[in-house]
BAKOLLUM-723324 format. One record per atom (N, C-alpha, C): x, y, z. Coordinates in pm, whole numbers, plus 50000, padded with zeros to 5 digits. Layout:
% residues N
XYZ
...
% end
This chain:
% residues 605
608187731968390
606747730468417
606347737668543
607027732568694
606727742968749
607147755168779
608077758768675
608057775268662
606737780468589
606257775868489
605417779468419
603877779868535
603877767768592
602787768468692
602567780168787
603447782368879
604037791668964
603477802868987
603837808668864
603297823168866
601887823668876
601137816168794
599597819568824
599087810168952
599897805769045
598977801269178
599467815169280
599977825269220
600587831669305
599417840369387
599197844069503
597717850469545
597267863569491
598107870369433
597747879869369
596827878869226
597367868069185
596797865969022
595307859669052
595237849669164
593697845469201
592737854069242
593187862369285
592467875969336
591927885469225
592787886169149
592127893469016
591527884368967
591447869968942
590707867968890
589287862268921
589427862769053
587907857569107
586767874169150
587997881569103
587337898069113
586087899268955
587327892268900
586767893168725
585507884668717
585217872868769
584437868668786
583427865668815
583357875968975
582517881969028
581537896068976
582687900668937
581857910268857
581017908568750
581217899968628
580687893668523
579537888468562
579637883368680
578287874668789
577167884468782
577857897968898
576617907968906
576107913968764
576817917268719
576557927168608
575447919768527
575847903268517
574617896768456
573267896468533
573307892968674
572107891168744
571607907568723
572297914668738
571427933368720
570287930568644
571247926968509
570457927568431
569587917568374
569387908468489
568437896268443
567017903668516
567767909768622
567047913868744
565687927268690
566637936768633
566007948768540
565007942768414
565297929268394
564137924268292
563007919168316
563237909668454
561807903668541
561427918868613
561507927568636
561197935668751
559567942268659
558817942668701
557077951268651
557157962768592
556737966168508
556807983168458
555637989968630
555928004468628
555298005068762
553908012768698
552638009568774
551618011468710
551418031968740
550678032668621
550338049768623
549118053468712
549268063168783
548078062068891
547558078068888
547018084168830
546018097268775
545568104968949
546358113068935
545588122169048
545028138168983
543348142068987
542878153068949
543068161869034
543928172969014
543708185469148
542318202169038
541838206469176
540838218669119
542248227169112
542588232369003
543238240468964
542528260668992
542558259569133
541608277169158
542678286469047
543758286469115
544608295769069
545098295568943
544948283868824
545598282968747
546798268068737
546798265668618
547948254068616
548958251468650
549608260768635
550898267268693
550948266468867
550078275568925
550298275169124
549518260269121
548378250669075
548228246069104
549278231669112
550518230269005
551548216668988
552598225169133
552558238669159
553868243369210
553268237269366
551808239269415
551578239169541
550888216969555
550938213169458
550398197269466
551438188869414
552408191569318
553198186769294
554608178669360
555168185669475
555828177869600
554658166969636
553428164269677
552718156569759
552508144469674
552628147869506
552388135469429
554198127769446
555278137169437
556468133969470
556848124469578
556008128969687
556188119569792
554958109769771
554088112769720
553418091269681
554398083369626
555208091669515
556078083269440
557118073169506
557678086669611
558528077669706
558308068569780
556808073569859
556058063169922
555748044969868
555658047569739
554738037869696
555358040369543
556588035669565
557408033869414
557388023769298
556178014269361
555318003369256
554038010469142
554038020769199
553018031769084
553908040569048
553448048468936
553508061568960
552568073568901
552308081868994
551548089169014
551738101368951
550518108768908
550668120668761
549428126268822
549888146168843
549538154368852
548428160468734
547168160768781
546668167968646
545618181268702
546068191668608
545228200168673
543778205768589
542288209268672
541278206968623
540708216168651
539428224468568
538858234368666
537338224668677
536258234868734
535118230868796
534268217668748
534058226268613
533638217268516
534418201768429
535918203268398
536688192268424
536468183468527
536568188768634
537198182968769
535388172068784
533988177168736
533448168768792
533028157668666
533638164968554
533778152468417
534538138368469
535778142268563
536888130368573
535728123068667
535218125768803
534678119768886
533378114568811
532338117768747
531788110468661
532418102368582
533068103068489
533708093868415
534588085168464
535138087968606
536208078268649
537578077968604
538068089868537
539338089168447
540458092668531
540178094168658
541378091868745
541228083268859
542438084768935
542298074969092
541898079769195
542198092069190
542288101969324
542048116869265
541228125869340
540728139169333
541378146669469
542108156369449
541998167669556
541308179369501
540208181969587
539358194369585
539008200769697
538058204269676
537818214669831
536428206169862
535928206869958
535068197870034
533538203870001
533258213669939
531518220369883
532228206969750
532608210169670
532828199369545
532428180869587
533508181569668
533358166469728
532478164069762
531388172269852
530358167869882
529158164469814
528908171869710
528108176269586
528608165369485
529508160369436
529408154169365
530118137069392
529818137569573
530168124669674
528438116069658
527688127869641
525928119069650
525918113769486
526478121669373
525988116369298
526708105169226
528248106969257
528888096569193
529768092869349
530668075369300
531338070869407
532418075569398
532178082969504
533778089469542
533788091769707
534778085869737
535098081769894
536398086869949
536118098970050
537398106970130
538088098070199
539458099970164
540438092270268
541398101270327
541138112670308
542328128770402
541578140170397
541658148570512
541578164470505
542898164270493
543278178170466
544518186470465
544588193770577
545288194070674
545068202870793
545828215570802
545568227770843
545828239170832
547418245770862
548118254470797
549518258070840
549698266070956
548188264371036
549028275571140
549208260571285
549838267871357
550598254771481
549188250571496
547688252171539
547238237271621
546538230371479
547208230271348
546938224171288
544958220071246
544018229771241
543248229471200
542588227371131
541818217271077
540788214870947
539908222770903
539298235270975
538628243870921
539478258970882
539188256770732
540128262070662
539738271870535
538348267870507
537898271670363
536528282470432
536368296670323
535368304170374
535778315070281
534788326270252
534558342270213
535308349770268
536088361770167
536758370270193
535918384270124
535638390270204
534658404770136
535838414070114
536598416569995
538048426570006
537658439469876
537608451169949
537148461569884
538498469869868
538848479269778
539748491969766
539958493869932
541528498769952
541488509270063
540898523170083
540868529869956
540378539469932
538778544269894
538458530369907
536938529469910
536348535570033
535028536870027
534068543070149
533358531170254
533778520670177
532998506670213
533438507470380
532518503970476
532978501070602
532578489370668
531528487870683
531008470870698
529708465770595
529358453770619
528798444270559
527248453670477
526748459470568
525458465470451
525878474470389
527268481970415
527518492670281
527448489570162
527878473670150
528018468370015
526968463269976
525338470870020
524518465869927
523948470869846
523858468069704
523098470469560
524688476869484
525908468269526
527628473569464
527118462769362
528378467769306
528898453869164
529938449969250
529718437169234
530648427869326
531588412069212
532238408269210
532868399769110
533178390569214
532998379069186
533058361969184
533718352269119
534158342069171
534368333269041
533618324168972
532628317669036
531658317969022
530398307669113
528918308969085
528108305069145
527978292369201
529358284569183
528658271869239
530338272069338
530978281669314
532248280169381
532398278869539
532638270669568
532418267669750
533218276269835
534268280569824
534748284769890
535148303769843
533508307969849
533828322669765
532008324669785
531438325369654
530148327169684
529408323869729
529358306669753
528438297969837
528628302969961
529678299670029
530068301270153
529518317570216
529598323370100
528788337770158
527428339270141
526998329970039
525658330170083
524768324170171
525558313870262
525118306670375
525178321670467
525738325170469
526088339470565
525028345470561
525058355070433
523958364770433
522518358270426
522138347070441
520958342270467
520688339370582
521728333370678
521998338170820
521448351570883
521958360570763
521508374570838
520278380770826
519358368670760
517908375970705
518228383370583
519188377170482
519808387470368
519448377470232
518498379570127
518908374370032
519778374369916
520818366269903
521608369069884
521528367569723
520578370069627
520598369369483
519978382469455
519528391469588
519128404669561
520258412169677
521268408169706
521718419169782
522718426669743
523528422769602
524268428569509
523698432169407
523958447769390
523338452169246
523528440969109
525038439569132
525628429769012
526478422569019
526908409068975
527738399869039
528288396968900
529738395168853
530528392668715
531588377668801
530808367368725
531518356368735
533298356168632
534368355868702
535548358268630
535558343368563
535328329268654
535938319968637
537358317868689
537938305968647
539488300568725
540378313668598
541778316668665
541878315968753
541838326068829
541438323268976
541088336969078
541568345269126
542938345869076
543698355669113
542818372969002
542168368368908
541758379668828
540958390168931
540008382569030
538838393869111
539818402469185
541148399769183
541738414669268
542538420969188
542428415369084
543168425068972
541688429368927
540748424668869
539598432268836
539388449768964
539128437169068
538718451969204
539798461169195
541238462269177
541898469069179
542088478669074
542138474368958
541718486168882
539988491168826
539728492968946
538218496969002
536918495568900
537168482768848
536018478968772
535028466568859
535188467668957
534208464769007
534328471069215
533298468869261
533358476469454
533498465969520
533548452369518
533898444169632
534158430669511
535178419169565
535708411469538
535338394469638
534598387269586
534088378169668
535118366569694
536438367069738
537438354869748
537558345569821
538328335769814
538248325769934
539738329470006
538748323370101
540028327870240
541788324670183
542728338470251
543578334870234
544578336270101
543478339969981
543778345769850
544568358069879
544248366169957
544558383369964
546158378069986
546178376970116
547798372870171
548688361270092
548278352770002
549078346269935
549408352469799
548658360169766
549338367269643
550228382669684
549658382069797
550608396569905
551658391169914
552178375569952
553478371169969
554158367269857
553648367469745
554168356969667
554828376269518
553788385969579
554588398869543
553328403669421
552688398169377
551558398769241
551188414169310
550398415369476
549388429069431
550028434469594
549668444769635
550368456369720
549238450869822
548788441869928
548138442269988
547878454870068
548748468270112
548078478870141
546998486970069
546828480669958
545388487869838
544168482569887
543948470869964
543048460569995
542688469270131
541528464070180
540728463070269
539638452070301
539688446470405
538248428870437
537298436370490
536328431270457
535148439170516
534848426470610
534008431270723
533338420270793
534398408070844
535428411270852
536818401970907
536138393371065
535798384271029
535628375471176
536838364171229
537838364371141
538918359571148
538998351271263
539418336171333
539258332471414
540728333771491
540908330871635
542308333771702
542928321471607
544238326671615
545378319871538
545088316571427
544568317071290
544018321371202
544558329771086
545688325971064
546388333370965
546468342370813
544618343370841
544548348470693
543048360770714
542568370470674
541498380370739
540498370470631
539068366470703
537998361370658
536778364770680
535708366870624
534298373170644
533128361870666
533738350470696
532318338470696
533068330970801
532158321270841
532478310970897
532778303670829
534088291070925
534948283970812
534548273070827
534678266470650
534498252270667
535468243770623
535748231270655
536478219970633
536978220070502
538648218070522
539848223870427
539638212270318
540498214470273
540628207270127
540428193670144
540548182570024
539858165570101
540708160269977
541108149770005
542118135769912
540928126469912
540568123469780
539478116969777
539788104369613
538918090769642
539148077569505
537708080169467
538098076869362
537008074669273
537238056469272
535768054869193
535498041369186
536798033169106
537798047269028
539038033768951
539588027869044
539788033569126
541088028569242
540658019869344
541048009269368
540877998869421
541098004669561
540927990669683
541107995169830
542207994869859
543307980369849
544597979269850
545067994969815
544907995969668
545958014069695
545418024469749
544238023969765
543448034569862
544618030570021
544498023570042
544878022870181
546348023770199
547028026970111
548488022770055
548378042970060
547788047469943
547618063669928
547878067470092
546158061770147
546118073670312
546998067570394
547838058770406
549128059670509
549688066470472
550358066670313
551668076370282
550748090770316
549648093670253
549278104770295
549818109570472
549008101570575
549048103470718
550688102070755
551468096570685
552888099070687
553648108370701
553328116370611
553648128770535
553898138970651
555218140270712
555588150370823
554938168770792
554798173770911
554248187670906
555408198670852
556638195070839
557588205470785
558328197170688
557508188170596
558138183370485
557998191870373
558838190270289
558128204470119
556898202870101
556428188970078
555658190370043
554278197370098
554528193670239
553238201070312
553278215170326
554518218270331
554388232270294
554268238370179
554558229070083
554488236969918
552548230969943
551608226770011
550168225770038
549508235670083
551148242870157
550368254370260
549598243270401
550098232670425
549448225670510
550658219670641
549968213370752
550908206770858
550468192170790
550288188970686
550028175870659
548698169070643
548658159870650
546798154870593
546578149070719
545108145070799
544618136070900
543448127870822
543078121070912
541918114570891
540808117570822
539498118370738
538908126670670
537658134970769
537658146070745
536718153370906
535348156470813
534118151770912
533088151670873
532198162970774
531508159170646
531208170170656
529728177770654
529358172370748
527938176270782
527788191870721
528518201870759
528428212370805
528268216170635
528998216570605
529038213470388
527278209570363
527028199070407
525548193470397
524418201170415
524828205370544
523758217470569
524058228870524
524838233870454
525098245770382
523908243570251
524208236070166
523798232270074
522368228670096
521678224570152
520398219070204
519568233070210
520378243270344
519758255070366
519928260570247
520368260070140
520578269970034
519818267469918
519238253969937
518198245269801
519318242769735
520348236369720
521248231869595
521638217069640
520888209169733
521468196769780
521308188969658
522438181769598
522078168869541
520928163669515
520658158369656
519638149169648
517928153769719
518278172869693
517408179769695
516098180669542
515518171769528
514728170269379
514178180969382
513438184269216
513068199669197
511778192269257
510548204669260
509088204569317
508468191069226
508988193269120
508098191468982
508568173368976
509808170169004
510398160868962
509338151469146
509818157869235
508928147469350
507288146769370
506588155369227
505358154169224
504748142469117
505898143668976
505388128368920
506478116769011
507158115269107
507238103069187
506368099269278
505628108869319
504378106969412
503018101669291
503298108069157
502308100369075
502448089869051
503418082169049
503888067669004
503618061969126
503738067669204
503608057469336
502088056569391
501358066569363
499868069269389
498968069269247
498908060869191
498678064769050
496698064169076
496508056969125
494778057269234
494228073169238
495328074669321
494748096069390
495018100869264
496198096769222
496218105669083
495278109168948
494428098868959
493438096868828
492428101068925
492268096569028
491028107169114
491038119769121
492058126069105
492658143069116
492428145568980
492738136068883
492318142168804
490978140968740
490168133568706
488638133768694
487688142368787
488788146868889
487768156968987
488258170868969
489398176468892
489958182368849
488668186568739
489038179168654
487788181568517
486418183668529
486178176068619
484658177068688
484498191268740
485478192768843
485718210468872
485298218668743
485968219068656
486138228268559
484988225368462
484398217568478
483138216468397
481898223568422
482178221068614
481508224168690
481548238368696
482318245668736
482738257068693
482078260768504
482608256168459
481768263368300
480608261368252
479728250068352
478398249868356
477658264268415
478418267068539
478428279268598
478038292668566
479768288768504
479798302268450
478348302968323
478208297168204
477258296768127
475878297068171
475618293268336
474498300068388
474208310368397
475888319468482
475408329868531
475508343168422
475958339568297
475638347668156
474578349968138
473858335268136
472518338568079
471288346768203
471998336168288
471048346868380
471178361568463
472398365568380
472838380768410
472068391968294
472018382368136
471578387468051
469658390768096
469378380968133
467968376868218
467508388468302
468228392668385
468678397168493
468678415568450
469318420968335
469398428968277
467618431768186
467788424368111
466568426268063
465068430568173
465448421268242
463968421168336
464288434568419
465538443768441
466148453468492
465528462468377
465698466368301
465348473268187
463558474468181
463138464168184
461468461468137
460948467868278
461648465168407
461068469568519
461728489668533
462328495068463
462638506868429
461408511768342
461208508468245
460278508868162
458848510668279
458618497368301
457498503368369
456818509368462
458258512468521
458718522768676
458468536168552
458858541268437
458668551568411
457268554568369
456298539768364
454978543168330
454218543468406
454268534768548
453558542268619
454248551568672
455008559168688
455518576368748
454478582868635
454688579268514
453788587068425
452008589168429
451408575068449
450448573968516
449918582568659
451148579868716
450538588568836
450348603868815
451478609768752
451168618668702
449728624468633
449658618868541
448088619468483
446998616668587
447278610968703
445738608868813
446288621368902
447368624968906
447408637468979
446748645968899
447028655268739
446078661068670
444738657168719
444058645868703
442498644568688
442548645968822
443398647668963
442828651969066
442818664669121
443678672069010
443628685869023
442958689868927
442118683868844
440938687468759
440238707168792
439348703668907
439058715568997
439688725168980
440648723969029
441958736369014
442188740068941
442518729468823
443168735968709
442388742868662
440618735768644
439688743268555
439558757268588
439378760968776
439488774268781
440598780068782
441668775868766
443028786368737
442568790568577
442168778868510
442208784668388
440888795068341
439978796968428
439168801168418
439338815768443
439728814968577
440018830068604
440358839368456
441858839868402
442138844968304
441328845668193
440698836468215
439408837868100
438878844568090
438108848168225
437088857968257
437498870768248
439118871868283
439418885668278
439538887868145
439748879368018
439988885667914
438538887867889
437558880267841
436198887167831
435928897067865
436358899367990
435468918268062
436568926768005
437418923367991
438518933167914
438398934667752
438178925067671
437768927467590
436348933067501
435118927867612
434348937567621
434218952867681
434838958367764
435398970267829
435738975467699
436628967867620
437588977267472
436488974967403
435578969667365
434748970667301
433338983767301
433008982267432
432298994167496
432679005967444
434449008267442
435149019967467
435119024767269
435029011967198
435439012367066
434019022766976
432639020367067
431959022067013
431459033567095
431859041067184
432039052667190
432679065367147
433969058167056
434429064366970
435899067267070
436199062767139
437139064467210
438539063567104
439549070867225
441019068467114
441629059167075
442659056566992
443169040667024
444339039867127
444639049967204
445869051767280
445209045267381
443769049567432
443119045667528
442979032667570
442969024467434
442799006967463
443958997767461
445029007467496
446739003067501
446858996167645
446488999467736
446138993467893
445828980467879
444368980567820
443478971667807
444258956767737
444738960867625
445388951267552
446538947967645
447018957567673
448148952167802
447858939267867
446738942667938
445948934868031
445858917668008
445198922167860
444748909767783
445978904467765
446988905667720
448058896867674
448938892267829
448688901667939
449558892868036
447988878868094
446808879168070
445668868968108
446388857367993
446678863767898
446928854667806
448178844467838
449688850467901
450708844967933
450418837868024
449568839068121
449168835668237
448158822468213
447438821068091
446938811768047
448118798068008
448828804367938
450218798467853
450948791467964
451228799168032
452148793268164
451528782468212
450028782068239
449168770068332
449038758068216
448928757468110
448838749868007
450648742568043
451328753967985
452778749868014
452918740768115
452788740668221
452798731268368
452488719268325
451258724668348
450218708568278
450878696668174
451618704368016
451898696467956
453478688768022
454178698868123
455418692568171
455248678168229
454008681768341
453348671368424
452908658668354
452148656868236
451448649668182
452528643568059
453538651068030
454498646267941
454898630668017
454898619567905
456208609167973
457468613767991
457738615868136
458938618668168
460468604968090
461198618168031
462578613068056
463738619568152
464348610168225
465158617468347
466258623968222
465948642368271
466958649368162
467248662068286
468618661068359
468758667168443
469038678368430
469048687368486
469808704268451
469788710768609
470718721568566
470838731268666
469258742968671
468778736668820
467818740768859
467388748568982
466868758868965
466568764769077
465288762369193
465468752369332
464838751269367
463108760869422
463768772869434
463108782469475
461938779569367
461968784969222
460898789469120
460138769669119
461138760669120
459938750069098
459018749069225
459088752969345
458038753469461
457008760569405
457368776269363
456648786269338
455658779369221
456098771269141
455018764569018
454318753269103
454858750969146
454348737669219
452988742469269
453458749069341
452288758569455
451458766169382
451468770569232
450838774769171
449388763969087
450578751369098
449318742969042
448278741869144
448958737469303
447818732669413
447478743969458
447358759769471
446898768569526
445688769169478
445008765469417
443128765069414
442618754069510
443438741169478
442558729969570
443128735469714
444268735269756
444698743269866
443768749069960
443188761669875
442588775869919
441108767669947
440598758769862
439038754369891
439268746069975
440308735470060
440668730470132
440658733870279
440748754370238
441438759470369
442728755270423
443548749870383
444658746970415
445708759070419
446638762470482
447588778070504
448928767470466
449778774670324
450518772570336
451548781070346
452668779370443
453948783470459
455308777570421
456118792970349
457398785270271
458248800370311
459338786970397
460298786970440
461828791070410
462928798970359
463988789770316
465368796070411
466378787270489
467548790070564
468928790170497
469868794370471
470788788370434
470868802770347
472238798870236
472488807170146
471798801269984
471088805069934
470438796469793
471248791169690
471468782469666
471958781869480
471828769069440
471778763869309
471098757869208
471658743769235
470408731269163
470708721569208
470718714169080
471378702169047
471638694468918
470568682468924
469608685268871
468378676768892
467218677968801
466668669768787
465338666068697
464268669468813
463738680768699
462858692568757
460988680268771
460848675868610
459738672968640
459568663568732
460628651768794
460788643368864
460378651469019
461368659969087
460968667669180
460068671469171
458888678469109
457918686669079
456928676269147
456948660069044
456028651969073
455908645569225
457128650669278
457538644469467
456828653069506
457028668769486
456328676069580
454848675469626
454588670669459
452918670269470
452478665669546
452998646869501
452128638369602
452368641669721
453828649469786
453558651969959
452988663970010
452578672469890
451788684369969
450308676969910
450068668269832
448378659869842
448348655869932
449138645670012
449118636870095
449438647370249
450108655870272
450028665070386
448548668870356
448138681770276
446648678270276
445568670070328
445878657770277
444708651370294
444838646370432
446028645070493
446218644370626
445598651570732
445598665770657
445338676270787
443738672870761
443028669170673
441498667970614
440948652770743
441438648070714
441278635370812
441178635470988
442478646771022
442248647471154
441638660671189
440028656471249
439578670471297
439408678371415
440408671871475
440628679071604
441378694171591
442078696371489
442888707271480
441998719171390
441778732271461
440788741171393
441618743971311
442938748471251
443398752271157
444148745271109
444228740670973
444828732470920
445888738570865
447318733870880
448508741570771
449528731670728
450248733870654
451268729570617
452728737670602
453708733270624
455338737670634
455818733470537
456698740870442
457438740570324
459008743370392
459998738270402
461088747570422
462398739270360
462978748170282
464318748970210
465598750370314
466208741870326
467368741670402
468948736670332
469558750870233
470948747170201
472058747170316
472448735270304
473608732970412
474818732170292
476408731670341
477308729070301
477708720070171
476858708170193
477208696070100
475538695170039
474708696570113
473308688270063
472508701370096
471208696770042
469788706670035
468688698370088
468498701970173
467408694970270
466138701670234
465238699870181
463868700170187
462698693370297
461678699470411
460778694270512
459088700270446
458578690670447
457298690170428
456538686670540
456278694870597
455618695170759
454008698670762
453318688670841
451528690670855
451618689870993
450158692071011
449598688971146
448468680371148
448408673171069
447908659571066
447268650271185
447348636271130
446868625471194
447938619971207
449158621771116
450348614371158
450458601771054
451658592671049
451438579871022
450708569371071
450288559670990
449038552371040
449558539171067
450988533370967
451848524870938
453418526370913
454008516370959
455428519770938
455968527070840
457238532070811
457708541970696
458128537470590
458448521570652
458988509370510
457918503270436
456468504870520
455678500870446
454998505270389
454698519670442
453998527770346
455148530270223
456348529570206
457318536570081
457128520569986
456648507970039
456378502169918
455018503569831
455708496469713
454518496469618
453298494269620
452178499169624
450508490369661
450698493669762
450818500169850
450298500570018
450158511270029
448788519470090
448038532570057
447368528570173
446838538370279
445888540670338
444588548970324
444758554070173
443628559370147
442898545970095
441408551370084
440718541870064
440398537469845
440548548769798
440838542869609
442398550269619
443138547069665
444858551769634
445088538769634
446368539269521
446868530469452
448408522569528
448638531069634
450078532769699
451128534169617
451338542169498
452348543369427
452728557369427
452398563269482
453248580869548
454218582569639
454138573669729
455138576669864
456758559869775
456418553969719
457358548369636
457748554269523
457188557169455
457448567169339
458478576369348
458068586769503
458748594869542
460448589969598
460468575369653
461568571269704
461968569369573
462068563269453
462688557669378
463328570969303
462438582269309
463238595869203
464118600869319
464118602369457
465388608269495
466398599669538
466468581869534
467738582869484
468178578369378
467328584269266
467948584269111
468878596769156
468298604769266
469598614369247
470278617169402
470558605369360
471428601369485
471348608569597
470048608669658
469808615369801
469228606169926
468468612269942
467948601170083
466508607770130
465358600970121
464018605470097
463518593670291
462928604570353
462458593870508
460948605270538
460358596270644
459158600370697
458928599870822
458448605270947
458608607971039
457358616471082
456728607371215
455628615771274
456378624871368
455698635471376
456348647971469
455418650671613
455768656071724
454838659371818
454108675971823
452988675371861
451908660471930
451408653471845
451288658071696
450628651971573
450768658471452
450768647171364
451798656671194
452638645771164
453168649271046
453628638470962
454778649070913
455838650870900
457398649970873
457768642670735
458008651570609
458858642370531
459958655070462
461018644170472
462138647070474
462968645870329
463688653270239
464378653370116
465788650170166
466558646470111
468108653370117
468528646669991
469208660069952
469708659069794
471288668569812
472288661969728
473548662869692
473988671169615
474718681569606
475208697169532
475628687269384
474398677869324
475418672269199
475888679269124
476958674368993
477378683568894
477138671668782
477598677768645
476718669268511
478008655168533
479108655468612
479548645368610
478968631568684
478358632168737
477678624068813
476668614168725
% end
């Protein structure tokens, strides 16, 4: 028995077997342990994918690595998004966390809840947050040298709402007094990803390349394009500054929750974030010294503000019916006075139709009877040259009688017929001479229609003077005619002039008749062609004017005693039908002055 005992109290055999035992122990608790333990929850991080899917898991992918480690009760999944994605998730909420660039965050921080808990701070040593900005990168072999060479180029983008590329340059060139939707001939949006605008610019389909900072030299390092082909235009690059840039920079990339993610892991995220050493992979696979605190971003705000694209910038139209809802009083007053306007207005207008039509007519009827009395006067000028005419026409009369009795005398003497060839001569120029004075007469007495032609001033004086040279001569009146200048023809309505001259060589006449202090009475005719115009002076030695020059040229106002006062108006109204300028003027020591001036017209007029 105790041999049999023996062996197994021996210390070796207890030892194995409290080994065996022990082990059976753990191996069970493991795995009691692996059955209570939580599945670890999935936690959605959206990154803006600029470059593509690919650089975007290679350069964000360590930083979700280290949440994991951080905070090994989740785990956390990389997803990459472009513009339009990226602001679907933040509307919709379909992740926890967004990394984007800070124009995004800000823009779509007003309209949905989404709350920064990191910048990314910059890879060069003092660790900088301003990080994001415009790169102007043209051919080397281009002519481009600074900022206005490149205006009215084709220029390529990624596109218009992209913050860190076109926006950012158009805060610039509006800075410079530049608008920046007219200062490129043409702008070709590529879209993600952006590595295309320097492969586009490089094989020279387009003159400048609008990138964000830092693009040129990361695809220069990474071997894609020959950065000696490149050239930055407008490089303001700041000291220590590791990348050539054309704008001022704004605030780097941002770690930002959406409304899924609670505070507990928000605050759990930005420690491990602020954790995160400056020469860990991951911050360098960020291109960053690590994340800080989140840095303000006013400067984003006012970009957007100055540019009209704020959020919570409403269109014109949209803050004019909120002012209607809120004023709905002014509003129905604006508008019933609105209508009232426009009524008011087409009452108006329907006045001033009718009384334009009004206006016309009574224009017309007073033409009409402006041409009847001109016509009238005419006819009392005839019956006042009655006298005259009778002996102008008389004369020729008489000569044909004694001439035709003379041939008669001669006929019945038996004379030749060669002999009465003179005679008949005679008779037929009494006769033209008859014809001609008739002729006058019926021009005069015709109702004038204004029918203008090329006229020679000279021969209508000479008729003129032919009608009044009887009353004239029994008058005793001397007239003298004048002419200076070089002569030629004027575009004018003869009987119209004809009828001016009259009444002012009647009215000089009757002037010099009135004052009898002067033993010889005369009158001055004189023709004066100047350059542009033809001046005509009708000069007496008169009594002078008796009344002003404005009042004698209206209608009804006559200082004769049966004159009608419609000659010295008459006369104003026919010269400027032809567009001249008709005045009156006493002269020294005494005499009366009237004055023509008429315009070289042509039938265009």
């Amino acid at each position: 028995m105790n041999r049999l005992i023996q062996p197994l109290i021996q210390p070796r055999w207890w030892v194995f077997c409290v080994f065996l035992i022990t082990l059976g122990w753990l191996t069970n608790a493991s795995v009691y342990a692996q059955e209570a333990k939580p599945e670890a929850k999935t936690i959605k991080v959206a990154v803006l994918a600029t470059r593509g899917n690919t650089q975007a898991i290679q350069r964000w992918q360590p930083t979700i690595d280290w949440l994991n480690q951080q905070l090994p009760q989740y785990q956390f999944t990389l997803h990459p998004k472009n513009l339009e994605q990226m602001e679907g998730v933040i509307k919709n909420s379909s992740a926890e966390f967004v990394i984007t660039n800070p124009g995004q965050s800000v823009k779509l921080g007003w309209q949905y809840p989404l709350s920064w808990i990191a910048t990314l701070k910059g890879p060069w040593p003092d660790g900088s947050r301003q990080a994001l900005g415009s790169t102007l990168v043209v051919r080397n072999d281009s002519p481009f040298i600074d900022l206005e060479d490149l205006q009215n180029r084709h220029a390529v983008a990624v596109s218009p709402e992209a913050f860190g590329g076109f926006l950012t340059l158009s805060q610039y060139l509006k800075s410079k007094q530049q608008d920046p939707s007219l200062f490129f001939k043409k702008i070709d949006y590529l879209g993600f990803p952006i590595d295309a605008m320097l492969y586009h610019l490089r094989d020279h389909q387009s003159d400048v390349a609008i990138t964000p900072a830092c693009l040129l030299e990361s695809m220069s390092e990474e071997g894609l394009i020959d950065k000696k082909q490149f050239r930055v235009i407008n490089n303001t690059s700041p000291q220590n500054f590791p990348c050539a840039v054309s704008t001022p920079l704004y605030p780097n990339w941002s770690f930002a929750k959406t409304s899924q993610a609670d505070e507990v892991l928000a605050t759990a995220v930005t420690q491990a974030l602020l954790r995160l050493p400056p020469d860990s992979p991951a911050a360098i696979a960020a291109q960053s010294k690590g994340w800080s605190s989140p840095i303000s971003a006013l400067s984003v705000e006012k970009m957007y503000r100055n540019l009209n694209i704020h959020p919570m910038q409403t269109p014109w139209w949209q803050q004019a019916l909120l002012w209607l809802k809120q004023h709905q009083q002014w509003a129905w007053g604006a508008a019933i006075l609105f209508i009232a306007l426009n009524l008011y207005h087409f009452w108006l207008e329907y006045r001033f139709n009718r009384n334009q039509k009004l206006l016309n007519q009574a224009q017309l009827e007073l033409k009409q009877k402006s041409q009847m009395l001109e016509h009238a006067q005419r006819v009392a000028i005839v019956g006042g040259l009655g006298t005259n005419l009778a002996h102008e026409i008389n004369q020729p009369l008489s000569a044909i009688r004694n001439y035709s009795q003379g041939a008669k005398l001669r006929i019945e003497k038996g004379a030749e017929a060669t002999s009465l060839t003179p005679i008949i001569d005679k008779i037929e120029q009494q006769v033209l001479r008859v014809d001609a004075i008739v002729q006058r007469l019926r021009t005069l007495i015709t109702k004038r229609t204004v029918a203008k032609q090329e006229l020679d001033i000279t021969t209508l004086i000479e008729d003129t003077l032919a009608l009044l040279n009887h009353d004239l001569t029994d008058k005793k009146i001397a007239i003298k005619v004048r002419t200076h200048g070089t002569a030629r023809t004027i575009y004018a309505d003869a009987v119209g002039l004809q009828q001016v001259l009259v009444n002012l060589l009647n009215n000089a006449a009757d002037s010099c008749l009135s004052f009898a202090q002067e033993p010889s009475n005369r009158i001055e005719l004189i023709t004066h062609y100047t350059k542009q115009h033809l001046h005509i002076y009708v000069r007496d030695n008169g009594a002078g004017l008796a009344q002003p020059t404005h009042e004698l040229q209206s209608a009804f106002v006559s200082t004769k005693e049966k004159g009608l006062g419609l000659g010295l108006s008459i006369c104003h109204d026919i010269i400027e039908d032809h567009h001249g300028h008709f005045s009156l003027s006493s002269i020294s020591p005494h005499g009366c002055e009237a004055h023509i001036q008429l315009p070289y017209q042509t039938s265009s007029i």
